[in-house]
N, C-alpha and C positions, 0 to 999 in steps of 0.2 A: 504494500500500500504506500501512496508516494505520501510524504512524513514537509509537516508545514502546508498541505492543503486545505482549504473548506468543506465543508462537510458533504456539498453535491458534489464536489470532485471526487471524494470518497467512495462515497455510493457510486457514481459514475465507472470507477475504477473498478470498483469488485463488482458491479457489471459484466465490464466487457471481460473482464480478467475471467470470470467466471463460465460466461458466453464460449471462450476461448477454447478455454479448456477441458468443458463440457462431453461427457460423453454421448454414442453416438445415438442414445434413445431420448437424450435430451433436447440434440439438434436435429432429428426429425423434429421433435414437438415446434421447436419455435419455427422450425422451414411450415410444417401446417399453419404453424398462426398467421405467417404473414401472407402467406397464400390467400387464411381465410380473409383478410384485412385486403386481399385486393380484390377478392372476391364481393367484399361487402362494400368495397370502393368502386367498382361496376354500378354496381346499383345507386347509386350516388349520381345519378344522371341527368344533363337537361339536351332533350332530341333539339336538333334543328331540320325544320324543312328543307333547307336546301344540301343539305348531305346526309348518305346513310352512316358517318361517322359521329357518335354523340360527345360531347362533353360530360367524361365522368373523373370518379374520384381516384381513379386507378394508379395513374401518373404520382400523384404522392404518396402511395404505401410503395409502390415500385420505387422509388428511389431515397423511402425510409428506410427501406430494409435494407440497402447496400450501407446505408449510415449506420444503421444499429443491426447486420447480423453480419459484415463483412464477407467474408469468402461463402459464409454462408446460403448468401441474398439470391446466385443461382440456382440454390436448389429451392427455395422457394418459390420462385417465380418458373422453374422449370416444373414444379408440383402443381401451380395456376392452371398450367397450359397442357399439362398431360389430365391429369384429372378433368379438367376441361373437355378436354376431347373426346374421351371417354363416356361420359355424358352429366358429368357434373354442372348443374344448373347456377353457373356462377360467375361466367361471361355476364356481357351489361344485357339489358332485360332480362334476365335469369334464364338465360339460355346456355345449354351446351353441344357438344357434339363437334366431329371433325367440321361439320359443312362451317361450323362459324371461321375457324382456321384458312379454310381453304375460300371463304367471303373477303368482302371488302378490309374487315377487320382485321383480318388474320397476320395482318404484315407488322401491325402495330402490336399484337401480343406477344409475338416472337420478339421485338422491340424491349419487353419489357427483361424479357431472359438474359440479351445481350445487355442492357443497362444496367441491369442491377448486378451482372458480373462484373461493369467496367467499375464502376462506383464501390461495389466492395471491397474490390481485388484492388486496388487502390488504396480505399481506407484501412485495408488489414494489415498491408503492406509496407505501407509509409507512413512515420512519423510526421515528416512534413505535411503530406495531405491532408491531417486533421485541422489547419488554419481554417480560417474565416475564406480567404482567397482560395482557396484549390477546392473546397466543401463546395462554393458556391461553382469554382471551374469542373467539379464531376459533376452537379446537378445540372449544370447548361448544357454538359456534353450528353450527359444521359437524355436528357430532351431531345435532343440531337437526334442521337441514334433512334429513338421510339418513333420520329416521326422519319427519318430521313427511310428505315425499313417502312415503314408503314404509309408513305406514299406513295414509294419504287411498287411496294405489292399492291395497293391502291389501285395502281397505272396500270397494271398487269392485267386485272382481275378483269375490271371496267373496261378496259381498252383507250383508255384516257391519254393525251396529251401531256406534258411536264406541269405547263400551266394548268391546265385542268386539273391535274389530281392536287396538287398544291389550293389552289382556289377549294376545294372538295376536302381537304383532308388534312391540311395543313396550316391554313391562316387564320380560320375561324375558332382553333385551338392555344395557339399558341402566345397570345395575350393571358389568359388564364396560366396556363402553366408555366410560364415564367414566374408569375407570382409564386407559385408552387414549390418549384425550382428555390426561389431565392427562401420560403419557407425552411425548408431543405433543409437546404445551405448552412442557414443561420441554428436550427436546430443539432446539424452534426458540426458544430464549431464552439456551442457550449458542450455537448454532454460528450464528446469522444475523448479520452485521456489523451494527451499529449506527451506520454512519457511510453514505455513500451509495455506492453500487454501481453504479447508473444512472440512473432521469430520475425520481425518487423527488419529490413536489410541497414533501413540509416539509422542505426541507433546510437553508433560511433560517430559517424560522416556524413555531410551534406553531401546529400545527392546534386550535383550541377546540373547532369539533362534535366531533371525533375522539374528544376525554376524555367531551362528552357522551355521544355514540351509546355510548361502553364501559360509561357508569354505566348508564345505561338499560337496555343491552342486559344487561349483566350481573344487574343488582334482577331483572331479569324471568328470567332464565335459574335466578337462584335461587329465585324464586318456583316455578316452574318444577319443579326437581326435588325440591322440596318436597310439592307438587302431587301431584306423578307419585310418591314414593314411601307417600303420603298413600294415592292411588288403590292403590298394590300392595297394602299392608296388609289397607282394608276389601276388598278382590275375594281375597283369600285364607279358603278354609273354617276352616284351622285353622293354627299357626303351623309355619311352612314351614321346613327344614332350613337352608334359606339365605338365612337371614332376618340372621345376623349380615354375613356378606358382603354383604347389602344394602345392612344400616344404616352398615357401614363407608365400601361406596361413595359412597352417597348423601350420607353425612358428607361425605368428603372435597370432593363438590361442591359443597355448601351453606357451607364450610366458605370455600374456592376464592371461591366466587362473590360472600359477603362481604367478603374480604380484596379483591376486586378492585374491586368497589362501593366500598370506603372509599378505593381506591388511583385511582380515576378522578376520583373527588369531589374528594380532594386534588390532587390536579394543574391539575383544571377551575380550582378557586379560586385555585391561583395563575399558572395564565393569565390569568383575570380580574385579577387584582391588578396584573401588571405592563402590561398595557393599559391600565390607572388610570394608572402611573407617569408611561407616555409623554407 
């Protein structure tokens, strides 16, 4: 237990300490829970007429669980989608079965397997990642990946154009889950210990790519919803009722994704710098 903490960092710690080290009838249980937490986040829905793709609550237990079960987060969301299939009534309208997989949807669920791997496997693995900046750069990313699979199959599915399935499946989302996203963020940057928990690689050494890949990955992510709220605008006939809650959201990520761009850069530089020292 780290010695001079407060008391939620304590709790916190025998957490994930515990989470960690957990044997393997334990980590089923918690891979079920979060499954069931995205199952029960499906249903957390509001349809829109103009796509078969709904806004639901999925997107933030998917990328809680890479916060709070680490390496674990894929087999949970890999439990969503196989259960799922099977005919677990726990997709959004409490539907299951292969055909939802192989529907419109289906690009985005597999989305959620691959994000809550990358967000995990991240968080379990690096020290550094558990900042305020990389919390919020795995949550962007895992948006990322949910939609960028879940448009590609979209497109497929439908027969759709880039722009189209974008217009269909991607921008009328993506305001809300940025908020999500930065929800996240800011939850796995209080409660994840910042010290080592298990077989974590920089527990000695700053990792350099690490600040790299953030700054990169961050300019681009900002790029990104820049891009992407650039595209909502001109693809709108006339100005749309929720055009302020757009610009809000979209602010807060471009907003986000600079502060984290200048926060990876500085850091990178003085990695660099005390390698100079040595």
């Amino acid at each position: 237990m780290p010695r001079g903490s407060n008391g939620l960092h304590q709790i916190a710690y025998l957490i994930y300490k515990k989470r960690h080290d957990a044997r393997i009838e334990y980590q089923i249980a918690l891979a079920l829970a979060f499954a069931g937490l995205t199952g029960l986040g499906a249903q957390l829905r509001i349809p829109l007429p103009f796509t078969p793709v709904p806004i639901t609550g999925q997107v933030f237990f998917v990328l809680l669980s890479g916060v709070m079960l680490g390496r674990l987060a894929i087999a949970s969301q890999s439990t969503y989608l196989v259960l799922g299939v099977i005919g677990v009534p726990w997709f959004a309208d409490l539907r299951g079965g292969y055909e939802v997989i192989i529907g419109g949807t289906g690009g985005y669920i597999v989305g959620f397997v691959v994000a809550s791997f990358v967000v995990g496997w991240f968080t379990d693995r690096f020290i550094a990642t558990r900042r305020l900046n990389y919390q919020l750069f795995l949550s962007f990313l895992g948006v990322g990946i949910i939609y960028g699979l879940g448009a590609t199959w979209l497109a497929i599915v439908l027969s759709l154009d880039l722009q189209t399935a974008l217009a269909f499946g991607v921008l009328p989302f993506i305001p809300g889950d940025i908020l999500k996203a930065v929800g996240v963020g800011a939850i796995g940057a209080v409660l994840i210990p910042k010290i080592s928990y298990g077989r974590e690689t920089d527990v000695h050494h700053d990792k350099g790519w690490l600040e790299t890949l953030g700054f990169v990955g961050s300019l681009g992510l900002t790029g990104l919803f820049l891009s992407l709220f650039w595209i909502d605008l001109l693809s709108a006939s006339e100005v749309a009722p929720d055009i302020t809650f757009k610009a809000f959201s979209y602010g807060i990520a471009v907003l986000a994704g600079g502060l984290m761009t200048v926060a990876f850069l500085l850091k990178s530089r003085r990695i660099s710098t005390l390698r100079k020292l040595r």
